[in-house]
C-alpha positions in Angstrom: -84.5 -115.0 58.0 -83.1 -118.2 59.3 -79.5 -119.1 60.1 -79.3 -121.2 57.0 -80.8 -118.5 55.0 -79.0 -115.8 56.7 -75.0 -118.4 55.9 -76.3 -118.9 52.3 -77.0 -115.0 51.8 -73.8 -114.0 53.9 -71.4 -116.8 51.6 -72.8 -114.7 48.5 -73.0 -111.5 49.7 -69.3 -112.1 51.5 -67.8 -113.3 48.2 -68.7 -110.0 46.5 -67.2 -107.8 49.2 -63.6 -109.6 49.2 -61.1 -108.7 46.9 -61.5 -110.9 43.8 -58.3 -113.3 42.5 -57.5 -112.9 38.7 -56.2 -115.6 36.7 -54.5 -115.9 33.5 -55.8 -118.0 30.7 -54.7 -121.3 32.5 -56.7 -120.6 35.7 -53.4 -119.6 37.8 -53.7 -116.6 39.9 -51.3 -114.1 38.7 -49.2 -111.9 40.2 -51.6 -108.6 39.6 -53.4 -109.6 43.0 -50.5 -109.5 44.6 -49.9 -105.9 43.5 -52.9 -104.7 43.9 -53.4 -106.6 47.8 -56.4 -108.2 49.0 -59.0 -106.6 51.1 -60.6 -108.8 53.7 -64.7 -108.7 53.2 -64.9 -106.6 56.7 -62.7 -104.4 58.6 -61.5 -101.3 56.9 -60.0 -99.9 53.9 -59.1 -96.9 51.7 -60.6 -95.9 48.7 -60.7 -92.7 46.4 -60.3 -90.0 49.3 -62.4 -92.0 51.4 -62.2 -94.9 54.4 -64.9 -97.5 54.1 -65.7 -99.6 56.7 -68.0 -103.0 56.8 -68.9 -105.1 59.3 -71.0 -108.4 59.9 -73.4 -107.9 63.1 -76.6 -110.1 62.1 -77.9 -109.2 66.0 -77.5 -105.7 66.2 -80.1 -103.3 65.0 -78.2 -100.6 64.6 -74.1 -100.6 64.0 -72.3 -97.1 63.6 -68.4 -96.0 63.5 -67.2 -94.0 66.1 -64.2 -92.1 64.9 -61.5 -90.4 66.9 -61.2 -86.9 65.9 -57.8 -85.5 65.9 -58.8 -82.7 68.3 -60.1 -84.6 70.5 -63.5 -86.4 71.0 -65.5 -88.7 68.9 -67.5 -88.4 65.6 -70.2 -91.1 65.3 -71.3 -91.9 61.4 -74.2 -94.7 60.5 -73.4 -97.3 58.8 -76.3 -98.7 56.0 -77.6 -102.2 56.3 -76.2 -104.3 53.1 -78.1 -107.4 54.3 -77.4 -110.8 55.8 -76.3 -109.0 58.7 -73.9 -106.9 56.8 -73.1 -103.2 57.2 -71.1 -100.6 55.7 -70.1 -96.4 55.6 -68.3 -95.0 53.3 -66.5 -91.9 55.2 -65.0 -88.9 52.6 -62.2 -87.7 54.1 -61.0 -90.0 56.1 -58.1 -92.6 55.5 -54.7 -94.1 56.6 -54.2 -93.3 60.2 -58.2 -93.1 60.9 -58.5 -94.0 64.3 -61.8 -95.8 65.1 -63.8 -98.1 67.0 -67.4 -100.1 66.1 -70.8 -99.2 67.6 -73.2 -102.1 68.0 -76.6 -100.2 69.2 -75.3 -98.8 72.7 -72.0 -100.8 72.4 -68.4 -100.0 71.0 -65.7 -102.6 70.6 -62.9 -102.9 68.6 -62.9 -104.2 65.5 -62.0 -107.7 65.0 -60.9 -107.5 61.7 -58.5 -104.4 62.1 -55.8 -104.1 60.5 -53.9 -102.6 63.1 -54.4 -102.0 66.5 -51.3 -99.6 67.9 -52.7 -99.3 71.2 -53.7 -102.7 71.9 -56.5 -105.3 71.6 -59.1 -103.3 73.6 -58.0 -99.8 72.1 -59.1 -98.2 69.0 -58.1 -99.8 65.1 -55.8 -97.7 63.0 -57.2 -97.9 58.7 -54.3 -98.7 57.5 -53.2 -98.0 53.8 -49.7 -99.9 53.5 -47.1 -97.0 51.6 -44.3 -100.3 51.7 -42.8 -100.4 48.1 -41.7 -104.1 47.6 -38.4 -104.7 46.6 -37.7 -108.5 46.4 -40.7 -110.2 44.2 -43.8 -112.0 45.2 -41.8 -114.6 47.7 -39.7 -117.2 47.5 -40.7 -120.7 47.3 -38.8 -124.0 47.7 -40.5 -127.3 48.4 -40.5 -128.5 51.8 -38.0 -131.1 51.0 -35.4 -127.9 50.4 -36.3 -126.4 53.3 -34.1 -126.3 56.8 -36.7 -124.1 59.2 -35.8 -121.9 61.7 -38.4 -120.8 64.2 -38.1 -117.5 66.5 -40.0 -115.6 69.1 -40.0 -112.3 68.0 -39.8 -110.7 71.3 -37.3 -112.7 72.8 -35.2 -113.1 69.6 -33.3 -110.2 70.1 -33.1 -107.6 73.0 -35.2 -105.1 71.6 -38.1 -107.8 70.5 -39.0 -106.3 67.1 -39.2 -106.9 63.1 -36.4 -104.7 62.9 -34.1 -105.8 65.2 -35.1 -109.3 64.4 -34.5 -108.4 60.7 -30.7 -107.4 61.3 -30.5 -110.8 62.1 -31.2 -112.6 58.9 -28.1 -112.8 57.2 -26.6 -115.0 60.2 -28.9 -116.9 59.4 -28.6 -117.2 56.2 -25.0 -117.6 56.4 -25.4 -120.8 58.5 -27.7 -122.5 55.6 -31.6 -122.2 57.1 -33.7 -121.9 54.2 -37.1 -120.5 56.0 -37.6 -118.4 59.1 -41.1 -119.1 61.3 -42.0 -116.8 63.2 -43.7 -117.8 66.2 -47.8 -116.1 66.4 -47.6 -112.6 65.8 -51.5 -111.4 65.5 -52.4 -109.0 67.7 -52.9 -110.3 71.6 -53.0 -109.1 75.3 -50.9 -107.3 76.8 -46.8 -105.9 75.5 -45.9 -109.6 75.9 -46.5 -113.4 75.5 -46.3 -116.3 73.2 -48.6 -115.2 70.9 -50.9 -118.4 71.1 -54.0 -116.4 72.5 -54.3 -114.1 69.6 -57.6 -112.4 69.0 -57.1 -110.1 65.7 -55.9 -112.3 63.2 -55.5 -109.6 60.4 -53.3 -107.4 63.2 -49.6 -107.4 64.0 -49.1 -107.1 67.8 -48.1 -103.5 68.1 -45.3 -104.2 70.4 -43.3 -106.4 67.3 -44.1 -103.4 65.0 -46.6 -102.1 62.6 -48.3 -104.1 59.2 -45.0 -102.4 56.8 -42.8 -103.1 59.3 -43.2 -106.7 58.8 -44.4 -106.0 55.5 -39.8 -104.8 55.3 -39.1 -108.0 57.6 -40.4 -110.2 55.2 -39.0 -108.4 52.1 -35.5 -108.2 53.5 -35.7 -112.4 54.3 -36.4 -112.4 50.5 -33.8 -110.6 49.3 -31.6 -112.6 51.5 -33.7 -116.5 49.6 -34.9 -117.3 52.5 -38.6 -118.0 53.0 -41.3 -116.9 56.0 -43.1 -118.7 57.6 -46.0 -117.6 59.7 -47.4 -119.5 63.0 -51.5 -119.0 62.8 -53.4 -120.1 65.6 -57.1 -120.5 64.4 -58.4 -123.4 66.6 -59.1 -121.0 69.1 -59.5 -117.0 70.6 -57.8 -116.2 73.3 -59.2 -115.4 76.7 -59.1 -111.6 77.0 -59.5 -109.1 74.1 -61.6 -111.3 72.6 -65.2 -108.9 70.3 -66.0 -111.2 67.8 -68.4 -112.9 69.7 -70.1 -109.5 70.4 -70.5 -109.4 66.7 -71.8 -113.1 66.3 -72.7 -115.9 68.1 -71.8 -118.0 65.1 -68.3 -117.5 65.0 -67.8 -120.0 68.1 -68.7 -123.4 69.2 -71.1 -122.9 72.6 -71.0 -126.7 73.4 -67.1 -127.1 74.1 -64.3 -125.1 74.9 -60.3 -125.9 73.8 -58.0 -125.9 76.7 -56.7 -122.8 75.6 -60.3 -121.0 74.8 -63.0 -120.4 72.9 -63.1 -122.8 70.0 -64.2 -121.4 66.3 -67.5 -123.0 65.0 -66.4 -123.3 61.2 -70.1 -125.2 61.0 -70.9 -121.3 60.0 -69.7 -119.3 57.4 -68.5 -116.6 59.0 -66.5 -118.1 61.6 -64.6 -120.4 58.1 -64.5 -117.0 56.2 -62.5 -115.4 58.9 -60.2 -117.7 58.5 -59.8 -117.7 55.0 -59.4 -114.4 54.4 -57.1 -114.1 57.5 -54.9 -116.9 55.6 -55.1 -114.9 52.4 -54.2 -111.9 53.9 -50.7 -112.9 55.7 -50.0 -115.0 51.9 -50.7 -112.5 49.5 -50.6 -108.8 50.9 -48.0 -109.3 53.5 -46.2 -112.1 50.7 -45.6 -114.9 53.7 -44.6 -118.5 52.3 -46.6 -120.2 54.4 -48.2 -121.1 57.1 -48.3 -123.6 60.5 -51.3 -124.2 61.6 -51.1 -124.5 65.5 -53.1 -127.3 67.1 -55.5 -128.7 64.6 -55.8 -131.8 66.7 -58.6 -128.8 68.5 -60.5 -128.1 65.2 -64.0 -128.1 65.6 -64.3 -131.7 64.6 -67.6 -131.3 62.7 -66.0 -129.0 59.9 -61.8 -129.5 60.7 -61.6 -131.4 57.7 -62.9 -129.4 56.1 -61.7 -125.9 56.8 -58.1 -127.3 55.8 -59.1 -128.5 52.4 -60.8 -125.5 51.9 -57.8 -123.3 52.8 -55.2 -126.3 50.6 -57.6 -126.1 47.7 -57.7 -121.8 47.5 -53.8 -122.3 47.9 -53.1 -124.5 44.7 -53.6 -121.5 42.1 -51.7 -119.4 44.0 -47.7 -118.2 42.5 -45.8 -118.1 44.0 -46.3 -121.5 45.5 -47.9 -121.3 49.3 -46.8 -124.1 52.0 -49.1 -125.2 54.6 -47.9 -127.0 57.9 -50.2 -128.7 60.5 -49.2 -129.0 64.1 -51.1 -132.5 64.9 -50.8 -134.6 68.0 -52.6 -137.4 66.3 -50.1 -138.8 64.0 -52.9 -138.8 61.2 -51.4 -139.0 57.6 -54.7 -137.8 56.1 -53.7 -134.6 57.2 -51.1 -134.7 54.4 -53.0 -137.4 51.9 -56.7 -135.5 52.3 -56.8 -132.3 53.3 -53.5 -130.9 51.4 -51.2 -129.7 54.2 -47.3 -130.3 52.8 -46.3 -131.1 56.1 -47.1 -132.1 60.0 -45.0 -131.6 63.0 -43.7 -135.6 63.8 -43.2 -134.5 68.0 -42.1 -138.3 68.2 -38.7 -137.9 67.1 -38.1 -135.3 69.5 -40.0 -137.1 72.3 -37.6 -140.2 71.1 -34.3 -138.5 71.3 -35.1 -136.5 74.3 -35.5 -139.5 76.5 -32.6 -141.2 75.1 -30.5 -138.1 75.9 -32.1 -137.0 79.0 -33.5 -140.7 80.6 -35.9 -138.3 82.0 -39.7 -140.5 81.8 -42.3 -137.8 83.5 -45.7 -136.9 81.5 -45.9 -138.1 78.1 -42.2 -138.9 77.9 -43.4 -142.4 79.8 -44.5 -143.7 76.3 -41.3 -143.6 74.9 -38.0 -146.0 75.7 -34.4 -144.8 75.8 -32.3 -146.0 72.9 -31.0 -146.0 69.5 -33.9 -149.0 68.6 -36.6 -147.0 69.3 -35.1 -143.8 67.2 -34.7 -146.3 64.6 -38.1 -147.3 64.5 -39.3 -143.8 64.7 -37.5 -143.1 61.4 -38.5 -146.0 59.5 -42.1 -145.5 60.5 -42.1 -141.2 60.3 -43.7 -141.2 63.6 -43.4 -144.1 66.6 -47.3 -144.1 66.9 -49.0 -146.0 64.1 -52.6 -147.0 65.8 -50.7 -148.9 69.1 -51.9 -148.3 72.9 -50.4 -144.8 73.7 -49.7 -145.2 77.9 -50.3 -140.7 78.5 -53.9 -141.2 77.3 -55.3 -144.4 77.3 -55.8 -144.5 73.9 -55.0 -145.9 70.3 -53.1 -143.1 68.4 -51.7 -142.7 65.0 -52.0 -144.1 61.7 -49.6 -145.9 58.8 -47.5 -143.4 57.2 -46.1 -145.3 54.4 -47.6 -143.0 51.7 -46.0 -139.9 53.6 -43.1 -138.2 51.4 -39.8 -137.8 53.8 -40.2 -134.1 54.0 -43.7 -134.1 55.0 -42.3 -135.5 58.3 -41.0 -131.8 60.3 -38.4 -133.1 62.5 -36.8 -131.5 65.4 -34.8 -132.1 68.6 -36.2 -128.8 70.1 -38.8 -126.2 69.9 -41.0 -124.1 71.4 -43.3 -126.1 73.3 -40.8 -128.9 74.2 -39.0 -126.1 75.7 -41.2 -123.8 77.0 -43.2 -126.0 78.8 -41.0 -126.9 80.7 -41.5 -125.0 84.4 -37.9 -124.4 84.3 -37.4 -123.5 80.4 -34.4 -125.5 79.9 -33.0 -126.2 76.6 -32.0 -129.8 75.7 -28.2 -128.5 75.6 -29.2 -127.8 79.3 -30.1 -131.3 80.0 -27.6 -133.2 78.3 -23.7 -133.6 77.2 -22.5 -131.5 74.8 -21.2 -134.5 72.5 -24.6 -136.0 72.9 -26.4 -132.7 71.6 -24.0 -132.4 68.6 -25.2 -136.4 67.7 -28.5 -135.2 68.1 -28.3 -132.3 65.6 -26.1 -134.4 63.0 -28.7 -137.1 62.7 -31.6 -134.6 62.6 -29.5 -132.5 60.1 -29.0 -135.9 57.8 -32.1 -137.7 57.6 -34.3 -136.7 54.3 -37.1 -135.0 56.9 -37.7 -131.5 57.2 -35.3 -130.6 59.9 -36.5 -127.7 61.7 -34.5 -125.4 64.4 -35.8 -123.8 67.5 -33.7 -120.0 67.5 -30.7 -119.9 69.6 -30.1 -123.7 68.8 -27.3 -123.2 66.8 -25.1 -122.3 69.2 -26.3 -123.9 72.0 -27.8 -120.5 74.1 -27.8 -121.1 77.6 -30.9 -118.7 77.7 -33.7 -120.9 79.0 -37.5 -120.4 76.6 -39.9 -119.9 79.7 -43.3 -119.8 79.1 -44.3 -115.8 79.7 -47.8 -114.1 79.9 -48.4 -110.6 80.9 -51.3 -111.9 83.1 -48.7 -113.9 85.7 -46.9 -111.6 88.8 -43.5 -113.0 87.3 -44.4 -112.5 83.5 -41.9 -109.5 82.9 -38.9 -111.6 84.6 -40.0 -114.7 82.8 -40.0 -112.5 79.4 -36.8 -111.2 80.0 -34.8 -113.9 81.0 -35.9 -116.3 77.6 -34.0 -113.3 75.4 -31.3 -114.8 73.6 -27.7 -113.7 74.4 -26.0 -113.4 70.8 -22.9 -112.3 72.3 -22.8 -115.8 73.5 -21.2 -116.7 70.0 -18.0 -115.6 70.5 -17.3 -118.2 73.3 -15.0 -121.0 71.6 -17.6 -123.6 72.8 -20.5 -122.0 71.4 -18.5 -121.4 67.8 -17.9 -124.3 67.8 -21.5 -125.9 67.7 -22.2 -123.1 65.6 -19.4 -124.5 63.2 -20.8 -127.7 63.1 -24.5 -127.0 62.5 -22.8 -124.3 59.6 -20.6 -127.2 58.0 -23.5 -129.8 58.7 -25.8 -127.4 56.8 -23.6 -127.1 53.7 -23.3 -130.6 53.4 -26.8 -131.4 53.6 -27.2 -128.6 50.4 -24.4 -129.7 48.4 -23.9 -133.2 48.7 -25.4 -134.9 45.5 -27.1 -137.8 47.5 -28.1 -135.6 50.7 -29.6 -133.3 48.6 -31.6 -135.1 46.2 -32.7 -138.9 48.1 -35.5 -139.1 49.7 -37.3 -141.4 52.0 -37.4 -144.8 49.4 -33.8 -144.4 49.4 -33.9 -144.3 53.4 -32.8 -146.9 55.4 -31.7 -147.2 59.1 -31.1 -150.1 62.1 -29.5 -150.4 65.0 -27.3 -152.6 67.1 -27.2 -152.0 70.8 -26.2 -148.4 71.2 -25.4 -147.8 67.8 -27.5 -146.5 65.3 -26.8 -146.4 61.1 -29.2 -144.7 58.9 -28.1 -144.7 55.2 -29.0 -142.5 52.6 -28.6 -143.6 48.6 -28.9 -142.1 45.0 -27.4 -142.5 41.3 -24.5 -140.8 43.0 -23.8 -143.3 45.8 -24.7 -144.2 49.4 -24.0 -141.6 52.7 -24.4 -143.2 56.0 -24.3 -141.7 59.6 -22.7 -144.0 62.3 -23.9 -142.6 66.2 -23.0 -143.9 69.4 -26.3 -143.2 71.5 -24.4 -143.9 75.0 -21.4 -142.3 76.8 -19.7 -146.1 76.9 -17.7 -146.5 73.7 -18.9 -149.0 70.8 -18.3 -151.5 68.0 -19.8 -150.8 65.2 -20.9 -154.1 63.9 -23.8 -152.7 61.4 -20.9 -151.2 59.1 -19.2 -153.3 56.7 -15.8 -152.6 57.4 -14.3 -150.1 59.5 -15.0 -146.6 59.7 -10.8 -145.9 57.7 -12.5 -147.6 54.7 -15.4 -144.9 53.8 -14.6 -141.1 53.0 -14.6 -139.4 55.7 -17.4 -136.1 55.4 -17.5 -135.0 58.9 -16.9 -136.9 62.4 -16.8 -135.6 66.0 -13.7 -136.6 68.4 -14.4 -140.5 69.0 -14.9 -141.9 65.9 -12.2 -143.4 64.1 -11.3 -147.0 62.8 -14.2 -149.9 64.1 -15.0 -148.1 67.1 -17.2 -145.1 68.2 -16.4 -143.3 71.8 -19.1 -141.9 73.9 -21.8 -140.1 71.9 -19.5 -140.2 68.8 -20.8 -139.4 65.0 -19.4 -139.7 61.7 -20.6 -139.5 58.6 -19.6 -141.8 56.0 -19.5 -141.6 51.8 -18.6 -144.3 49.0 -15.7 -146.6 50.1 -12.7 -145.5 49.6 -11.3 -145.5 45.9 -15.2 -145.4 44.2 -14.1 -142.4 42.5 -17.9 -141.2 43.0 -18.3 -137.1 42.9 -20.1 -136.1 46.4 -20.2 -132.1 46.4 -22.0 -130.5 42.9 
C-alpha cells in the first residue's frame, strides 16, 4: 500500500475510531458530547468491563500491550491488525488504573497518546476513566473583547506548584476583575520541572501539576468562579527527550528541517494533523477548556500551517459552548485572524514598544524599536508597529496591514512569559523601571479596547524574577525555585497599592458604559512630545487617558482645556490642572457639567 493510499485509508478508518460529534437539528454540536467525552482514535479507554487499546504503527509487523500486573511482572496481550497501520486489543478485566506500555515487534515505548503518564514521559501510561462529576456547566464563554487574561506557570504559581494549590488562588483573581486564566503548557514533559514548551504527550497532564480530574476540578472551580481557561498548546514541535511518536511513524515529523526548539510536525500527513486535532478536542470538550493559544505558529510546517489552523477554526465553529483560539505569531500576519479563524494573535510590539520607552534598554530585537510616546502611538493606531517595513533584528520585511483586525484581536501586554523569562537574569519590568512609570504602563494597557493580558504576579508588582528553568541545566532546581511567586508580598503597602490600582483600573474597564462597549473605530490616539492621549468614544460619551512618558513634568497641549475641566475617573499623584509630573496618568470622562451617565 502506498503512503497516499495508506493517509486516505487511515483519514477513513481514523474517523470511525474517534468519538463522533452529535448535532441538533441546526447542525450545532450539542452538549451530549460533552457528557458523554470524547475518545481520541488511539491511546486507551474503558469500555464494558474491559480496557481497549489502539494504536497506529504502519512499520511494525507486530504491536502488542505489555501490561503491568499488580503483583509484579508483565502480561504481554496481541493486539489485531485493523488496517492502514492500525491495531487494537480489547483486554476483559482490565480498566482505570491499567498500567501499560506499547510493544512494537521487540520494542516497548510509552504510549504517545496516553492519557496519563504518573511516572513520567518514559514510564508506563495509566488507562484512565475520569470519576470527576462536573459541577459548573459546559464552560464559560465571553468574546475576546470581554476578556482581561491572566497567564500562570503552574509550578511556580504557588509554593506547592499544583492544580490545587493553584486553584485556591482563583478567587483573588477573580476579585481583582481577570476574566480568563492561561495556563502556561501543561502536557506531559521531562523531568518534575520546566516551562512546559517541550511537551511530548499532548493528551497527558504533567504528573507533577496533578492528575487528568485534578485539572478536570481546576477548571470547574474557575467556572464556578465566571472566569474562563485558557490552555497554552504547543504543537509546532516535540520536545527533545521523551519523545515515541516517531517510533510509531515516520510521518508524524518533517525529516528536512528542524524548529529551534525540535522536531517539527509534518501536518503534510494525516496522522501527524489528526494528532493534533483530537489533542485540541480533547483539552475543549472532555477537560471543558475555553480555549486555546497556540504557541509559535510562525514554526508551522509551512506546507500545511494554514491549513492545520483552519482545520482546527472550522471543527471549532459548531462547538457550544463557544471555543476561542489564540495564535502566538511573530509575523504580524492578519490572515491569521481574517483566513484561518484564530480570534486573536499575540501583538509582542506593544510590549517591545513600551519596554524600551520605560527601560531605554536597545540589545537584540529591542534595536527595532525607538523610545517614546510617538512610537506607542503609532503602534496603537496600527495594532502592531510592523506593517511590511525593513525590520533591523532580521533583515527582513515583516508584517502586514491590519486595518480589518477587530481591537480585541490585538492581545496586548506589558509583560509575559517570554519577555521575562528570557531574560538571563528573569527580571520583571517593575524590576527595570520606576514604580510610577510601571503603573502608566498598566493604565494604558488596561484602557485601550485590546485584549489586555497579565503575566501572574503582575498585579502586585512581585519582585520574584520568571527565570527560564529546565531539569536538564546543573542550576535548574535553584532557577525553579527562585521564579515561585511570594503572595505574602501583598500585604506590603507598596504592593497593595498597585494591586489597588490594577483592581480599581479593572472595574472601570467593566463598568464604564464607553470602556466597555467602544471598540477600535471609536479609537483614537496622538502624541505631543512626551505626552501621549488616546481617546475612547460611544453613544455614552468620550474617555481619554492623558500619560506623561518621561520623569520631566509636561504640558499637555493635546487636551482641550485643562485636566480640572473633565471628570476625573482615576489619576496617579502628578496630574492635576494643565500639567502632568513625571510618568503621571489620568483618565479623563465628559467635561464637566455633560450630565452623561459613565458607570451602568
Amino acid at each position: 500500500m502506498s503512503r497516499l493510499e495508506r493517509t486516505a485509508t487511515f483519514d477513513r478508518l481514523g474517523e470511525s475510531l474517534a468519538s463522533p460529534l452529535r448535532r441538533d437539528r441546526a447542525g450545532r454540536v450539542v452538549g451530549a458530547r460533552f457528557e458523554r467525552g470524547f475518545a481520541p482514535r488511539f491511546g486507551a479507554d474503558v469500555i464494558e468491563g474491559a480496557a481497549r487499546f489502539r494504536a497506529y504503527a504502519p512499520r511494525a509487523k507486530r504491536c502488542s500491550i505489555v501490561l503491568d500486573e499488580p503483583q509484579g511482572g508483565e502480561r504481554i496481550v496481541a493486539m489485531d491488525s485493523l488496517g492502514a497501520g492500525v491495531y487494537q486489543a480489547i483486554v476483559p478485566g482490565e480498566g482505570h488504573e491499567t498500567l501499560y506500555k506499547i510493544a512494537l515487534d521487540d520494542d516497548v515505548y510509552p504510549d504517545p497518546y496516553a492519557l496519563y503518564l504518573p511516572f513520567g514521559v518514559h514510564g508506563p501510561a495509566m488507562v484512565y476513566a475520569s470519576r470527576y462529576a462536573w459541577r459548573h456547566g459546559l464552560g464559560v464563554y465571553r468574546p475576546l473583547s470581554s476578556h482581561v487574561i491572566y497567564e500562570l506557570h503552574v509550578g511556580t504559581f504557588t509554593q506547592e506548584g499544583t492544580f490545587g494549590a493553584a486553584e485556591r488562588r482563583l478567587a483573588d483573581l477573580a476579585h481583582m476583575g481577570v476574566t480568563a486564566v492561561e495556563l502556561m503548557p501543561i502536557s506531559a514533559f521531562e523531568g518534575e520541572y520546566g516551562w512546559g514548551y517541550d511537551g511530548v504527550a499532548h493528551f497527558s497532564t504533567h504528573a507533577a501539576y496533578g492528575s487528568p480530574d485534578e485539572l478536570r476540578h481546576f477548571i470547574d472551580e474557575a467556572h464556578g468562579l465566571g472566569l474562563s481557561v485558557f490552555l497554552d498548546v504547543v504543537y509546532s514541535h516535540f520536545g527533545p527527550a521523551g519523545n515515541y511518536l516517531r517510533a510509531f511513524s515516520d510521518e508524524y515529523f518533517r525529516s528536512d528541517r528542524q524548529t529551534p526548539w525540535g522536531e517539527a510536525m509534518d501536518f503534510r500527513h494525516a496522522p501527524a494533523r489528526h494528532y493534533v486535532l483530537d489533542s485540541a478536542r480533547y483539552w475543549l470538550t472532555e477537560m471543558r477548556a475555553d480555549g486555546l493559544r497556540l504557541d509559535a505558529t510562525h514554526a508551522f510546517s509551512e506546507s500545511r500551517s494554514s491549513n492545520i489552523l483552519r482545520e482546527l477554526s472550522d471543527e471549532l465553529l459548531l462547538v457550544e459552548p463557544k471555543k476561542l483560539l489564540m495564535a502566538e505569531d511573530e509575523r504580524n500576519d492578519p490572515s491569521l485572524v481574517t483566513s484561518t479563524g484564530m480570534n486573536g494573535v499575540w501583538a509582542d510590539d506593544f510590549h517591545h514598544q513600551i519596554h524600551v520607552t520605560l527601560t531605554r534598554e536597545h540589545d537584540g530585537y529591542y534595536e527595532a524599536y525607538r523610545p517614546g510616546a510617538l512610537g506607542i502611538a503609532d503602534c496603537i493606531r496600527g495594532g502592531w508597529l510592523y506593517e511590511g517595513q525593513l525590520y533591523a533584528p532580521t533583515g527582513e520585511h515583516r508584517g502586514g496591514r491590519a486595518d480589518a483586525l477587530d481591537a480585541s484581536s490585538f492581545i496586548y501586554a506589558i509583560q509575559n512569559h517570554d519577555q521575562i523569562g528570557n531574560r538571563e537574569d528573569g527580571l520583571r519590568l517593575t524590576a527595570l523601571a520606576p514604580p510610577a512609570a510601571f503603573a502608566a504602563a498598566s493604565a494604558l494597557l488596561l484602557f485601550l479596547p485590546m485584549t489586555p493580558l497579565l503575566f501572574m504576579g503582575q498585579e502586585w508588582g512581585a519582585t520574584t524574577p520568571f527565570l527560564y528553568f529546565s531539569h536538564r541545566e546543573p542550576d535548574g532546581m535553584q532557577r525553579f525555585a527562585a521564579s515561585k511567586l511570594d503572595w505574602a508580598e501583598r500585604a506590603s503597602p507598596e504592593h497593595a497599592a498597585l494591586l489597588d490600582l490594577h483592581t480599581r483600573l479593572l472595574r472601570l474597564r467593566r463598568l464604564d458604559l464607553v470602556l466597555s462597549s467602544s471598540g477600535r473605530d471609536q479609537l483614537g490616539v496622538r502624541s505631543d512630545g512626551t505626552v501621549l492621549v488616546a481617546e475612547r468614544w460611544s453613544a455614552h460619551g468620550r474617555r481619554l487617558f492623558v500619560v506623561n512618558f518621561s520623569d520631566v513634568p509636561a504640558d499637555v497641549p493635546l487636551l482641550p482645556g485643562s485636566l480640572d475641566d473633565y471628570e476625573v475617573l482615576l489619576a496617579s499623584n502628578g496630574a492635576a490642572h494643565d500639567r502632568l509630573g513625571g510618568w503621571a496618568f489620568a483618565v479623563l470622562g465628559d467635561a464637566r457639567g455633560s450630565g452623561r451617565a459613565m458607570v451602568e
